[in-house]
N, C-alpha and C positions, 0 to 999 in steps of 0.2 A: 516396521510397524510401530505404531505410537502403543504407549503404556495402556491404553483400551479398545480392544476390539472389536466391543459392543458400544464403541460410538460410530455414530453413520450420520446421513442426510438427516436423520429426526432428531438429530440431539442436538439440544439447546446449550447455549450459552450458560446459562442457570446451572444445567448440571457438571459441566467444564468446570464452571470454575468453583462449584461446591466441592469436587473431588481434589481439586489441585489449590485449595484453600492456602495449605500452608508455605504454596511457593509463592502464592501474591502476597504474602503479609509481611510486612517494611520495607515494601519496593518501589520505586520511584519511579515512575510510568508518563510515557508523554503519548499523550492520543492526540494522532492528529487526523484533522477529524469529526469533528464533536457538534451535532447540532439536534434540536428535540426532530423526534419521526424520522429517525438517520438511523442506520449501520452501527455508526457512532454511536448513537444514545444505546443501543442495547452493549453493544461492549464497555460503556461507560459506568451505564449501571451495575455490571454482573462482575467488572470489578472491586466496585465502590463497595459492597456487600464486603469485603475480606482483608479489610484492616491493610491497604497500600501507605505505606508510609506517605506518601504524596502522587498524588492524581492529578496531574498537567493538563485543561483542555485544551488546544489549540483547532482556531476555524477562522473564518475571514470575519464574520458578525456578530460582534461582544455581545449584543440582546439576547442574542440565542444562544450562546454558552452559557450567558447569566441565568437564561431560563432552564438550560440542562441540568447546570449546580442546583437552582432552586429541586429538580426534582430528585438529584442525589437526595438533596437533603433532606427533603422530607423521608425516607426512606432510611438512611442513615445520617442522623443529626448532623457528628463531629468528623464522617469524613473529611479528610483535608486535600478539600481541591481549591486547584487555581487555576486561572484564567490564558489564555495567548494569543493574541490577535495576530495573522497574519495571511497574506492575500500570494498564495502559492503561481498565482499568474506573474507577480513583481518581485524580480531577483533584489532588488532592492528593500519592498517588503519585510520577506526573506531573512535579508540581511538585519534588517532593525528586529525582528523578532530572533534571532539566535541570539544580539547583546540584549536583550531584554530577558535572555536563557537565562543570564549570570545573575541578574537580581534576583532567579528563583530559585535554582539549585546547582551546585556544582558536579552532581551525577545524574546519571539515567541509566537505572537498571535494563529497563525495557523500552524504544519504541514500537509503538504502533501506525507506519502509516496507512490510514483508513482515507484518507480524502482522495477524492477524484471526480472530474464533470464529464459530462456527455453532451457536446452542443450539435445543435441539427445543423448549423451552417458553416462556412466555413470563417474561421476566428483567429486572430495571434494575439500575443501575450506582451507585454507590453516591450520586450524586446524582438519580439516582429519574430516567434517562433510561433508554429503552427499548436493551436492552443490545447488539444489534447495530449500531443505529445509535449509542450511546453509547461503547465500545469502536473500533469500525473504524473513523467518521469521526471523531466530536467527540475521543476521546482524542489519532487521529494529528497532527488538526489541533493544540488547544493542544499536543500536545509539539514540532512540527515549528517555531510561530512562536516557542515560548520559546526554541529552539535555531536559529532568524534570524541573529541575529547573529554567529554562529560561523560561519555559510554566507556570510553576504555579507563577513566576513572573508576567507574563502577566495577568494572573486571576486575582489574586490579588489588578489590579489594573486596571481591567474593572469593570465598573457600570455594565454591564449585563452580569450573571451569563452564562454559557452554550456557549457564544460566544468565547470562547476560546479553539480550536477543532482538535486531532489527527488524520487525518484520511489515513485509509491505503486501499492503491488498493488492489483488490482479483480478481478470476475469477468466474465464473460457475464451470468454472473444480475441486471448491474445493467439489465436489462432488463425486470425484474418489475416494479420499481415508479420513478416519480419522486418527488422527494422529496416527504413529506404536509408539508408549512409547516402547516395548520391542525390538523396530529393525527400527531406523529413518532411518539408513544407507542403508537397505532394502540387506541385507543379507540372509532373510528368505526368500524358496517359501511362499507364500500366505498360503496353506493348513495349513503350520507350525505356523500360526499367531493365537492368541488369539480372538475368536468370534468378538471382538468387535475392531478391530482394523483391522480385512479386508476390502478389497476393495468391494463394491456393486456386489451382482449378478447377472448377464448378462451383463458382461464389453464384446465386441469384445475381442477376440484373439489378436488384433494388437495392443491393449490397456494393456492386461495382460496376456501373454502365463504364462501356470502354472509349465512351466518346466526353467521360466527362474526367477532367482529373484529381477530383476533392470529392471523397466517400465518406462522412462520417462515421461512419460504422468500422472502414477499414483503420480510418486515422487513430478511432479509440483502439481498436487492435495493435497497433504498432505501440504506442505508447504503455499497453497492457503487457506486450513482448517487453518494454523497458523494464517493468516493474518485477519482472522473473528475472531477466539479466542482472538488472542488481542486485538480485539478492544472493546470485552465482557471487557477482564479483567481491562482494561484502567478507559474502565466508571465507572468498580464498586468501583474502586479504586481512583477516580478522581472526579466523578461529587459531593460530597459534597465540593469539592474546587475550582468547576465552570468552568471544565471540562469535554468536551463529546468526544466519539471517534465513528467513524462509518466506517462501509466499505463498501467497493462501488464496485462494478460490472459493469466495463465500456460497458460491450460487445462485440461484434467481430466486433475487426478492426485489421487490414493489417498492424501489425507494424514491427521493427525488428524483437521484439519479436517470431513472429510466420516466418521470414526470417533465421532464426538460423537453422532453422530443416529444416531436408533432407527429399527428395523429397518425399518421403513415408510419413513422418509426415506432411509435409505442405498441403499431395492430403488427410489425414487425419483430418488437421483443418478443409479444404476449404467446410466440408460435415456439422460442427459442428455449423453453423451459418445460423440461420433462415433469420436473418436480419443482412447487413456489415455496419457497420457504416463507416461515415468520419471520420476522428481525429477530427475536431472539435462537431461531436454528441458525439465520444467517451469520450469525457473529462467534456462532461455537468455533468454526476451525482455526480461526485469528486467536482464540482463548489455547485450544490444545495450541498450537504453532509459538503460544506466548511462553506456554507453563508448565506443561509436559515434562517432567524429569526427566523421561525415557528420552528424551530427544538430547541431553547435553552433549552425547557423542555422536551428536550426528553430522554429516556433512552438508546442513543444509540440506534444500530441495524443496518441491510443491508439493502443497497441499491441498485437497479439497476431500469433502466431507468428512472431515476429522481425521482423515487417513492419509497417509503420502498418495502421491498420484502421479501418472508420468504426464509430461508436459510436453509442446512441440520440439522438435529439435532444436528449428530457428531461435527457441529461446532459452535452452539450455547448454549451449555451445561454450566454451572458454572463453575461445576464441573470440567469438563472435561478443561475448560479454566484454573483454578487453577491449575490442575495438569501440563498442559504446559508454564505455570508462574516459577513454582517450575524446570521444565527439562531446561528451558532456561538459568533460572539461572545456573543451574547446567554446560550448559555447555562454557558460556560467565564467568565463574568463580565468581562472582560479584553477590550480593543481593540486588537488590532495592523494598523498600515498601516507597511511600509517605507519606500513610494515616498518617493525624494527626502528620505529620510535619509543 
């Protein structure tokens, strides 16, 4: 259980991080993420409130960061944020934004990644992976290990172990599919898939015709399965050097994200949500997952509604997280292991 019981689905961001004030103040935080009417913009703000030594935006559209800061700012004057342009579809991108890291800061207490799309058709990235899973995992992943060493910086040189924390947004929907290792690109029907690599049985039709084989909905799924996988393999990798990762499960809220898809998908989210949050409920569980003291000894895991929560198997497996450590690599070119550096 996190340090609050009586936070749930209705607790906002605002009160997260009014309560947990004194672990955001002189921390160095990179959201990524960040644009006005976003996820972002409410976790941005309900930081910017509590004295962060430094506030990182990063999103692909410098106007729209510049217009998020503007509205830090009016709010709280002398927060100190800064800017990061980067375009999570180009490993190359990517790459020029992590040296662009070093002109900013040489630590990071906290990430947050928040960014993710949802495209109705089928898309790749500009190294020819399939763009949901290329974007949400494979980008978060190589940007989070080139920016390692800015984080275990920050351990290093925190008194308290565990307060130093990756955390990556996911959905429910990582529940559609495990990852396909033999077909990310989703070139196979389903039937042609290995047992343990399909999609759950009794998906709707509008979710996985079996005669087509690119479902958007599953593809963000698999790539959603990514974003819990890493967060496994983060901590097991991480927490003996006073690093925790966790992933969080905002809930349904009305952002672009689900504005992307066409009319057929959008009258298909709008069925998929018990409860709609505000942006500001949706950003509370990212804020506990960020700040929570109670959580320094934890082992990782998911969250949604402010609370831990269990997640599918497929995407809490070791194993199965190893083997998508190893495909990562494989396809960002690049091997990173910390341990015992």
């Amino acid at each position: 259980m996190t340090s609050c019981s009586k936070f749930g689905e209705a607790t906002t961001a605002t009160e997260v991080t009014n309560t947990f004030s004194e672990q955001i103040k002189g921390k160095n935080i990179l959201l990524v993420g960040a644009s006005p009417n976003s996820l972002g913009e409410h976790i941005a703000l309900s930081i910017s409130r509590h004295s962060p030594s430094l506030l990182i935006l990063a999103s692909r559209t410098a106007s729209k960061i510049n217009t998020l800061i503007s509205s830090i700012h009016a709010i709280t004057p002398n927060s100190p944020v800064k800017s990061l342009t980067l375009d999570l579809s180009s490993q190359s991108s990517i790459r020029k934004a992590a040296k662009e890291m070093e002109t900013l800061t040489s630590k990071l207490d906290i990430i947050i990644n928040n960014a993710a799309l949802n495209v109705p058709d089928c898309e790749t990235t500009t190294e020819g992976i399939e763009m949901h899973f290329g974007t949400n995992h494979i980008g978060m992943f190589l940007l989070t290990n080139l920016l390692l060493p800015n984080v275990l910086l920050a351990a290093s040189q925190s008194a308290i172990p565990g307060s130093t924390r990756i955390i990556n947004l996911t959905s429910a929907g990582h529940r559609l599919s495990p990852i396909r290792f033999s077909d990310f690109n989703f070139l196979k029907k389903y039937e042609e898939l290995p047992e343990e690599e399909k999609p759950p049985t009794g998906l709707p039709k509008a979710l996985m015709d079996p005669e087509v084989t690119y479902s958007p909905f599953v593809a963000y799924g698999q790539s959603k399965t990514g974003n819990i996988l890493f967060s496994v393999s983060l901590t097991e990798r991480l927490k003996d050097r006073g690093v925790l990762s966790f992933s969080v499960h905002p809930g349904s809220i009305w952002t672009g994200l689900a504005r992307n898809l066409d009319a057929q998908g959008q009258a298909l989210i709008k069925t998929t949500g018990k409860v709609w949050k505000s942006g500001d409920q949706g950003a509370a569980t990212a804020m506990v997952a960020a700040f929570d003291p109670k959580m320094n000894d934890m082992p990782g895991g998911y969250l949604a509604d402010c609370q831990f929560a269990p997640a599918a198997e497929h995407a809490t497996d070791p194993k199965i997280a190893e083997r998508l450590w190893s495909l990562s690599e494989e396809l960002v070119g690049e091997k990173f292991d910390m341990r015992g550096k």
